[in-house]
C-alpha positions as CSV (number, residue, x, y, z in Angstrom):
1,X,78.1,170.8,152.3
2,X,76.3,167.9,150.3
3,X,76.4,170.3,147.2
4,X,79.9,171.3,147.6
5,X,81.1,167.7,147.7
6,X,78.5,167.0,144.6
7,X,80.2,169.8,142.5
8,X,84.2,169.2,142.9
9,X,83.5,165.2,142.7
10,X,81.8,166.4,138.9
11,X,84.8,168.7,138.8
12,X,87.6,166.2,139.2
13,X,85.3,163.1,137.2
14,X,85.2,166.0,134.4
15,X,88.8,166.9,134.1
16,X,89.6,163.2,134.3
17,X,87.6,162.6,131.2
18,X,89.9,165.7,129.6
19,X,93.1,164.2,130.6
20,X,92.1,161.2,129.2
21,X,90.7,162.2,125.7
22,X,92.8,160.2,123.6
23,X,91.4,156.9,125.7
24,X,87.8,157.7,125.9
25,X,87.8,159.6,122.8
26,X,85.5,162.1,123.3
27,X,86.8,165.5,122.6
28,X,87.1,167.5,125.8
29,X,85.2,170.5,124.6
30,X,82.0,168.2,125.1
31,X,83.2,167.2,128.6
32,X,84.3,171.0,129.5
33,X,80.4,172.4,128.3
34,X,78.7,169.2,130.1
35,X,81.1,169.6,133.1
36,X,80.3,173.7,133.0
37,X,76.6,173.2,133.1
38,X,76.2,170.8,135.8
39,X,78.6,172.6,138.0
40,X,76.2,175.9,137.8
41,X,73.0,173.9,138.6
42,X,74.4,172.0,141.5
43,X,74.9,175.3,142.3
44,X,71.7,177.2,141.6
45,X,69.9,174.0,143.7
46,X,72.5,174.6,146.7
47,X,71.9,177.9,146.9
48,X,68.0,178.0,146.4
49,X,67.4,174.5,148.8
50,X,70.3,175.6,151.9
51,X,70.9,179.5,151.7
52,X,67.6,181.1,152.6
53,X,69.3,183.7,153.4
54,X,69.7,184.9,150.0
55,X,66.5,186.2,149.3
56,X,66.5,186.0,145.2
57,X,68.5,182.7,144.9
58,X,67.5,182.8,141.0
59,X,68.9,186.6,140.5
60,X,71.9,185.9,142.5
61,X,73.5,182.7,140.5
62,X,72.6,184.7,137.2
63,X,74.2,188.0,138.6
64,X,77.4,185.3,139.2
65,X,77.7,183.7,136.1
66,X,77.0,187.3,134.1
67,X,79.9,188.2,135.9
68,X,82.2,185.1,135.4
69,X,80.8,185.0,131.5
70,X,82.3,188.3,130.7
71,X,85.7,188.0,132.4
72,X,85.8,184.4,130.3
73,X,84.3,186.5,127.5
74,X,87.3,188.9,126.9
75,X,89.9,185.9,126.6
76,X,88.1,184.2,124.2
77,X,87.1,187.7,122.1
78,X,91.1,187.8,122.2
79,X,91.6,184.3,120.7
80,X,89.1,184.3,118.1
81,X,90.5,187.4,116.5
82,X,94.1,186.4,117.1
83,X,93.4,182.9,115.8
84,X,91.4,184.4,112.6
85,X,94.5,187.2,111.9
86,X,96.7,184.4,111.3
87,X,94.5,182.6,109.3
88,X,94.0,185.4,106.7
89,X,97.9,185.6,106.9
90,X,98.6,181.6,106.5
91,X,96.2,181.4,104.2
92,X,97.4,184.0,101.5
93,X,101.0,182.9,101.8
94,X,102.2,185.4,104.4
95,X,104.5,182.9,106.4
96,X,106.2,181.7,103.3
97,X,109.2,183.6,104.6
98,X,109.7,181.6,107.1
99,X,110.6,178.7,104.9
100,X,113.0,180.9,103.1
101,X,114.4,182.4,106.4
102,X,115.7,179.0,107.8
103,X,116.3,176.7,104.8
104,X,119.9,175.4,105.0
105,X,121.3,171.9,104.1
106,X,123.2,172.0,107.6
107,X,121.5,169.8,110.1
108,X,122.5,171.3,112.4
109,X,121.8,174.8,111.3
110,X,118.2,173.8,110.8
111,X,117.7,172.8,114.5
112,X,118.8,176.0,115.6
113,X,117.0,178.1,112.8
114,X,114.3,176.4,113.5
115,X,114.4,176.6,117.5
116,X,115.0,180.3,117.0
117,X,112.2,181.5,114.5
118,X,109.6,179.2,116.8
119,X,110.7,180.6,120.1
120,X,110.4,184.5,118.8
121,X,107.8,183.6,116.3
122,X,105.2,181.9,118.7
123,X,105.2,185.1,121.2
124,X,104.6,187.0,118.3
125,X,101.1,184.6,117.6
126,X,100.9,181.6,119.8
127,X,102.4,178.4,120.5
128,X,99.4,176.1,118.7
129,X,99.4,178.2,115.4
130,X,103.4,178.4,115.2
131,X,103.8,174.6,116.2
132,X,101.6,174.1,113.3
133,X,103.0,176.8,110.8
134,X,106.8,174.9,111.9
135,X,105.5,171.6,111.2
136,X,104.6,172.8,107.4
137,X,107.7,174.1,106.8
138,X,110.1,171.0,107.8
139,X,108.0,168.5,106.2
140,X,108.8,171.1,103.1
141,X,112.9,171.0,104.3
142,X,113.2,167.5,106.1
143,X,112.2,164.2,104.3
144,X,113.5,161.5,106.9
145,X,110.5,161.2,109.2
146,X,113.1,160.1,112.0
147,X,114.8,163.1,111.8
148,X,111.9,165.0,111.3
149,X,110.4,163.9,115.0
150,X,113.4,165.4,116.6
151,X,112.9,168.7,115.0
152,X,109.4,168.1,116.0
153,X,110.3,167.5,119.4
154,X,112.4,170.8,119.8
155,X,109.1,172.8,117.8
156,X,107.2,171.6,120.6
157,X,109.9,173.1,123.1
158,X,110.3,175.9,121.7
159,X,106.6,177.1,121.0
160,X,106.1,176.8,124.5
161,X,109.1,178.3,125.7
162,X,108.1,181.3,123.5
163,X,105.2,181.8,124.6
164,X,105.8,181.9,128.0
165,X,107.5,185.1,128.3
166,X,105.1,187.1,125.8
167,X,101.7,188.4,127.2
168,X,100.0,187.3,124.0
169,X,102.4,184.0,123.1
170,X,100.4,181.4,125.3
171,X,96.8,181.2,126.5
172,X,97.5,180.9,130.0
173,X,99.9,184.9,129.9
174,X,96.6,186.0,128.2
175,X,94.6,184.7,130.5
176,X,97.3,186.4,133.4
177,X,97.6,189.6,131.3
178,X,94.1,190.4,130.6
179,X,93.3,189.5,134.5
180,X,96.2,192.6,135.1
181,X,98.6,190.3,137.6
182,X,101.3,190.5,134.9
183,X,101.9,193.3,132.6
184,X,103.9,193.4,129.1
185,X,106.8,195.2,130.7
186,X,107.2,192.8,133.3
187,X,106.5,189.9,131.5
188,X,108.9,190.5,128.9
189,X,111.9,191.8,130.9
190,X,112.1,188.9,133.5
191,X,110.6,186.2,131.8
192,X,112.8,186.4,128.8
193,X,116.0,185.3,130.0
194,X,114.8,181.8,131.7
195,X,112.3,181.3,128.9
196,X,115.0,181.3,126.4
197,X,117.1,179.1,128.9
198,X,114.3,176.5,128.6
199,X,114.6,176.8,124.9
200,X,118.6,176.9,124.4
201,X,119.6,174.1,126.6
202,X,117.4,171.5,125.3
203,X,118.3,172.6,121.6
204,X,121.7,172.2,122.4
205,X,121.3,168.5,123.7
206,X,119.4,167.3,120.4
207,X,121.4,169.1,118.2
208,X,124.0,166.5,119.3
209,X,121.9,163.7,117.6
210,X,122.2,165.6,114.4
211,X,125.4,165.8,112.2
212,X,125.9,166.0,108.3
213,X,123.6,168.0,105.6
214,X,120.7,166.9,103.7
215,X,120.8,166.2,100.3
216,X,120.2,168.7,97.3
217,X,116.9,167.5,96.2
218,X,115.4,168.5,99.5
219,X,115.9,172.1,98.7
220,X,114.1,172.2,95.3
221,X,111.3,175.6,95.1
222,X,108.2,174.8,96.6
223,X,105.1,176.3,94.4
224,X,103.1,179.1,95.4
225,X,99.3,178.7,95.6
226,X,98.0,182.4,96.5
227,X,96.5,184.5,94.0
228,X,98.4,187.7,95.8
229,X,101.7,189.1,94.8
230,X,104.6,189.2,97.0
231,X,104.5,192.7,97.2
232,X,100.6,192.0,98.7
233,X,101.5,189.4,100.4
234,X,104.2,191.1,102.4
235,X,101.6,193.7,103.3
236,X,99.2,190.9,104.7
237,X,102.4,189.4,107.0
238,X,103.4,192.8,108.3
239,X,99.9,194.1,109.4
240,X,98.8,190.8,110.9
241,X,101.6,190.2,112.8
242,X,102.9,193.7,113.5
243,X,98.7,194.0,114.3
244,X,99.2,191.4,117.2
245,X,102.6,193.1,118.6
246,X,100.8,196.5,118.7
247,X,98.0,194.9,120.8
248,X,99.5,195.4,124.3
249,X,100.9,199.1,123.4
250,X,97.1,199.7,122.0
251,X,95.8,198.3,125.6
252,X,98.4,200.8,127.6
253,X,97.5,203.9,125.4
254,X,93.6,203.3,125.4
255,X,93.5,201.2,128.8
256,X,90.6,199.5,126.9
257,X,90.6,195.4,127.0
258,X,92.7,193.8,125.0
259,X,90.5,191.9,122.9
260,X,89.5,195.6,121.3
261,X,92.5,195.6,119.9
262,X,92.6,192.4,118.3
263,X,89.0,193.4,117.2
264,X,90.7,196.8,115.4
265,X,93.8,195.1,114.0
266,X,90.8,192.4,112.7
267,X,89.2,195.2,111.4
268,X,92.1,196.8,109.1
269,X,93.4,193.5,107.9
270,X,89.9,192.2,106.7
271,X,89.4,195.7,104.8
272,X,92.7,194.9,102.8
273,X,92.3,191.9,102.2
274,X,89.0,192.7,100.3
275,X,90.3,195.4,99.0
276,X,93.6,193.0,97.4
277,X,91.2,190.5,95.9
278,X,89.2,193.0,94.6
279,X,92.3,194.1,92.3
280,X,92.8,190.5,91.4
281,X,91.9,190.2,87.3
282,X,90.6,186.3,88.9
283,X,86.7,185.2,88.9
284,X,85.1,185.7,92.1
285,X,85.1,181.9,92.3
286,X,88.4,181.7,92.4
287,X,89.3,184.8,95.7
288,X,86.1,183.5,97.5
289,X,88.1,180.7,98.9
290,X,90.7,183.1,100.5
291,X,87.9,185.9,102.0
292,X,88.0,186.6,105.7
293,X,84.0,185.8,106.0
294,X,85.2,182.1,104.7
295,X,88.3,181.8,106.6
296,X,86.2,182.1,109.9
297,X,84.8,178.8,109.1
298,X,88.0,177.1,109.7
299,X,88.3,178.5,113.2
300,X,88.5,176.0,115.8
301,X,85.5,176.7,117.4
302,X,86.2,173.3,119.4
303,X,88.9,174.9,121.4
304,X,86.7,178.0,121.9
305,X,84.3,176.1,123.5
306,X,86.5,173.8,125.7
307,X,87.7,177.3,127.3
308,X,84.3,178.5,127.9
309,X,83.3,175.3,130.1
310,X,86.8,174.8,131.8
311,X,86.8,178.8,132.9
312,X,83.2,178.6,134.0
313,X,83.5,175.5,135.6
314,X,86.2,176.3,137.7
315,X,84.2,179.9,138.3
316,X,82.1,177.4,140.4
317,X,85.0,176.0,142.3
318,X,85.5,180.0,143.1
319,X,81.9,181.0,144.2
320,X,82.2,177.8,146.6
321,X,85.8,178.8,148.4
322,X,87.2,175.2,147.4
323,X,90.2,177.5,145.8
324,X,90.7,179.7,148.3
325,X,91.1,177.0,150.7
326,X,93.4,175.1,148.2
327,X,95.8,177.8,147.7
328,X,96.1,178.6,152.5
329,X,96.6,174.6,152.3
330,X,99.5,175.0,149.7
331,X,100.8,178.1,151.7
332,X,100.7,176.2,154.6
333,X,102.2,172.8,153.0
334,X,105.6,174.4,151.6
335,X,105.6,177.6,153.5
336,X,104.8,180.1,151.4
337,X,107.5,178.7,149.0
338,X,106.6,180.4,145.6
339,X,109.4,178.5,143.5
340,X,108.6,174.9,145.0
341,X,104.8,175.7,144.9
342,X,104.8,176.9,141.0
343,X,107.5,174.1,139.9
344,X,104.8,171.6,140.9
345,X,102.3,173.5,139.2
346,X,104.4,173.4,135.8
347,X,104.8,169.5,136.4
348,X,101.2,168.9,136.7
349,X,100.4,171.1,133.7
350,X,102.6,168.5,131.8
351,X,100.0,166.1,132.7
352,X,96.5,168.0,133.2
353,X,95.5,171.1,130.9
354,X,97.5,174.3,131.8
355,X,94.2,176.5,130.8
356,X,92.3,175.0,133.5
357,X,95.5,175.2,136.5
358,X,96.3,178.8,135.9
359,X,92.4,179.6,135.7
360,X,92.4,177.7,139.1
361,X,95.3,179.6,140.3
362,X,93.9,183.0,139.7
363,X,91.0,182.3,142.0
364,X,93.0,180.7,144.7
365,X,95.4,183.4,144.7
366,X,93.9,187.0,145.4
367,X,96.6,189.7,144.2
368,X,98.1,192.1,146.7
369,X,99.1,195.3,146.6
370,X,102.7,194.4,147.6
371,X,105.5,191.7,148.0
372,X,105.2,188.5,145.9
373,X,101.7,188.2,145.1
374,X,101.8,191.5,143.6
375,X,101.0,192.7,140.0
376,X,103.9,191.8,138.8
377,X,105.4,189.6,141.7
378,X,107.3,186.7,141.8
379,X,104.3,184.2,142.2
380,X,102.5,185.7,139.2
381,X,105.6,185.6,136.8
382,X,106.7,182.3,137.9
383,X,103.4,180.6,136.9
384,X,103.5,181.9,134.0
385,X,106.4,180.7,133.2
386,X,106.0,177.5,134.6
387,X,102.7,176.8,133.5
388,X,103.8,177.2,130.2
389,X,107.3,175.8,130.1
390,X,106.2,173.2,132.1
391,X,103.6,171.1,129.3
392,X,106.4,170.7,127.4
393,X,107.5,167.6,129.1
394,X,104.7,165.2,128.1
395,X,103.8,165.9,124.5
396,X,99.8,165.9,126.1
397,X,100.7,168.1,128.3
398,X,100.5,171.4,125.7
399,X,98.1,172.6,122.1
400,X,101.3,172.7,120.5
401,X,102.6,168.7,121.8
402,X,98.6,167.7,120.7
403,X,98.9,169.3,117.5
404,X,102.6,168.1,116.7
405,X,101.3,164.6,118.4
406,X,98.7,165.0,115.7
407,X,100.3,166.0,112.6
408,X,103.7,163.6,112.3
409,X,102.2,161.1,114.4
410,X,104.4,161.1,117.4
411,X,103.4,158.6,120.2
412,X,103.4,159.0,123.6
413,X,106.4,156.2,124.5
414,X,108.9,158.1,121.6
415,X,108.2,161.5,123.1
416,X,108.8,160.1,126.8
417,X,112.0,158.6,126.0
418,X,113.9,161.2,123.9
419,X,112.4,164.3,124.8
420,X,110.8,164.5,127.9
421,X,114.0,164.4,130.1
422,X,115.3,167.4,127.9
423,X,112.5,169.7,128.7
424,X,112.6,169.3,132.2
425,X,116.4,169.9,132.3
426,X,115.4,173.5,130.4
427,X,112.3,173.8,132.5
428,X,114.8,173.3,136.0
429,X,117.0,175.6,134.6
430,X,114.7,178.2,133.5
431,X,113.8,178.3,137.0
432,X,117.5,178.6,138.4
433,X,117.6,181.5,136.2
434,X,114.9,183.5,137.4
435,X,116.4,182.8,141.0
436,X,119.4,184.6,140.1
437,X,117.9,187.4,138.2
438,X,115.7,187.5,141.8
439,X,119.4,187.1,143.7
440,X,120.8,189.8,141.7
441,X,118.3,192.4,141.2
C-alpha cells in the first residue's frame, strides 16, 4: 500500500509539472521520462520487498514493461513516419496548394476557407502539423496581426475538430484505433457530423468580427524555394497524403498494425524523392538539404519522447488497479452516464494533456463485447470526440493551441476572452449532436 501511494503521489507531482510547463519551464518530455522511470522502480521495489508470492519479481516487472513498451511502441512507430511523410511533403513545396486553394480578398471568405481546408486537412495528417502548415499560409494572406489571431483562434478549432472524427487526425483516435475500440468506419460515420458541428458554429460566431476585404498588396505571388517542378511536386503531395488515407484500408486488408503502413507509404515516398533529386541538373550540395535521411533530423523527437514516459507511466497506474478503481468510482458517481462522464473528460483535457487522459481511460475502461463499452460504442466514440474537441477551449489545452500559442504569440488572457467561450459552445453542441444521431438511429 506504501508503494501504491508513493507511485500516484510521483504520478500527480509529474503531471503537475507538465501542466505547468510554461511556469517552470522545463519541457515536459523531461518530466514524462523522469516521471516514467521512477514509477517502474517504485514498482520493481513493491513488488520484490511485499509480493513474495511472485517468485521471479525481476522477470515479472520486465515481462510487464516488455509488454506495455510494445503497445506504446506501435503509436509512436505511427507518428514518426506520419510526422516524417509530411515533412518530405512541406519541405519540397507540396502544400503550396493550399495557399492557392483559399486565397481571397474577402474576409470573410478566408475564415471559412480557411476553417474548411484545416478541418478536412488535419484528418488527412494531424492537428499539430496542419495548425502549423495554416499558420504559414495566413501570415503569407493576412498582414494585420489582430486579425490574424482570430483566424488563428478558429485554426486552432478547427485542427482539433478535424481530427477528432479521423482515426489518423489526432493522437488520442490513434491511440483508440490502434488499441481496436474504434474503427475507421465507425469513427468516421458518427463522429463526422458533431465534429464538424464543433467546427461550423464557432466559425460562424467569429466570422461576425470580420467584414470588408484586404487590400491588393496582400495578394502579391509568393516565391518558390524547391528545386522540384510542379509537376514533381504534385507527385510528392498526392503520395504522401493519399499514403496516409490509404493507411487504415492497408490495416483492414492486411490486418497488420498500422504503423506498417506508415512504414510502406515511408518507404515509397523516400524512394521518389531520391529518385526526383537525382534528375535535378543541381550540385549535390544544393538537394542534400531536401533528402529524407536529413529531414529526419527535424523530427520532434521531444514530443516522441514525452509520449513514451506519459504511456508508460500511466502503464504503472494500470499494473497497480488505481484505473480500474477510478473508472467503478466514476460509474458509480454519475451512474453509468457515458455523456456526463466524457464531457468532463473533454473539459479536463482543455486543461491537462489529452494523450495522457485517453491513455488513462483505456486502462480504466476494459472493452466489452456488447452495449456501450463496445468496439465501437458510445463511450469509446464519445471520448474521442471529446478528448479531442474538448482542448480546444484553453489554447494549452491541445499541440495545435501550443504550437499556434507559439508561433503568433497568442497569450493565455486574449485566447480566454475571445475564444474560449466559442469552443465550448461547438464542443456542447457537438455533443447534442451525437445524442440525436444516438435518438434517431
Amino acid at each position: 500500500m506504501t508503494f501504491t501511494v508513493l507511485i500516484i503521489t510521483l504520478f500527480v507531482v509529474g503531471y503537475l509539472c507538465i501542466a505547468l510547463e510554461s511556469v517552470f519551464e522545463i519541457n515536459k518530455a523531461a518530466i514524462a521520462l523522469l516521471m516514467c522511470v521512477g514509477c517502474w522502480t517504485l514498482l520493481m521495489v513493491g513488488v520484490q520487498g511485499f509480493f513474495p508470492e511472485i517468485a521471479d519479481g525481476v522477470g515479472y516487472i520486465s515481462g510487464r514493461i516488455q509488454h506495455h513498451l510494445g503497445d506504446a511502441g506501435e503509436t509512436l512507430f505511427f507518428l514518426m513516419g506520419a510526422m516524417t511523410i509530411v515533412e518530405i511533403v512541406d519541405s519540397n513545396g507540396g502544400f503550396n496548394f493550399v495557399r492557392d486553394a483559399i486565397k481571397t480578398r474577402s474576409k470573410r471568405k478566408l475564415m471559412w476557407r480557411v476553417a474548411f481546408m484545416t478541418f478536412f486537412l488535419s484528418a488527412i495528417l494531424d492537428n499539430l502539423t496542419t495548425s502549423i502548415v495554416m499558420i504559414m499560409v495566413l501570415r503569407k494572406l493576412v498582414q494585420s496581426r489582430e486579425e490574424r489571431l482570430i483566424y488563428a483562434g478558429l485554426i486552432i478549432i478547427s485542427a482539433n475538430s478535424g481530427g477528432a472524427f479521423s482515426p489518423i487526425g489526432d493522437v488520442t483516435t490513434i491511440m483508440l484505433w490502434i488499441k481496436g475500440v474504434i474503427t475507421t468506419q465507425g469513427v468516421l460515420t458518427e463522429i463526422f457530423i458533431p465534429s464538424l458541428v464543433s467546427m461550423v458554429i464557432p466559425a460562424a460566431i467569429l466570422s461576425l468580427s470580420l467584414k470588408g476585404k484586404f487590400d491588393k498588396e496582400q495578394n502579391l505571388k509568393t516565391t518558390e524555394v524547391t528545386a522540384f517542378t510542379k509537376t514533381q511536386r504534385d507527385v510528392i503531395f498526392w503520395l504522401g497524403v493519399g499514403g496516409l488515407v490509404f493507411v487504415p484500408i492497408f490495416k483492414t486488408l492486411t490486418h497488420l498494425p498500422p504503423f506498417m503502413g506508415i512504414l510502406l507509404v515511408l518507404g515509397v515516398l523516400w524512394t521518389v524523392t531520391e529518385i526526383f533529386h537525382r534528375m535535378q541538373n543541381r550540385s549535390e550540395d544544393d538537394t542534400m538539404a531536401k533528402r529524407v535521411s536529413d529531414l529526419l533530423s527535424k523530427i520532434d523527437l521531444s514530443t516522441i519522447m514525452f509520449f513514451l514516459g506519459i504511456l508508460m507511466a500511466v502503464a504503472v497506474l494500470q499494473e497497480i488497479g488505481v484505473l480500474t478503481s477510478m473508472g467503478e468510482g466514476l460509474n458509480e458517481a454519475f451512474a453509468g452516464n457515458y455523456y456526463l462522464i466524457n464531457g468532463i473528460i473533454g473539459v479536463l483535457s482543455s486543461i491537462v494533456d489529452n494523450v495522457p487522459l485517453v491513455a488513462g481511460c483505456m486502462g480504466m475502461y476494459p472493452v466489452a463485447e456488447a452495449g456501450d463499452m463496445a468496439v465501437d460504442g458510445i463511450f469509446w466514440q464519445l471520448l474521442a470526440y471529446c478528448a479531442g474537441v474538448g482542448g480546444s477551449m484553453l489554447i494549452i489545452g491541445s499541440a495545435a493551441g501550443v504550437v499556434v500559442m507559439g508561433l503568433e504569440k497568442i497569450t493565455f488572457g486574449w485566447y480566454l476572452k475571445r475564444i474560449s467561450w466559442i469552443a465550448f459552445v461547438g464542443y456542447l453542441a457537438g455533443i447534442g449532436c451525437y445524442w440525436v444521431e444516438k435518438l434517431i438511429y
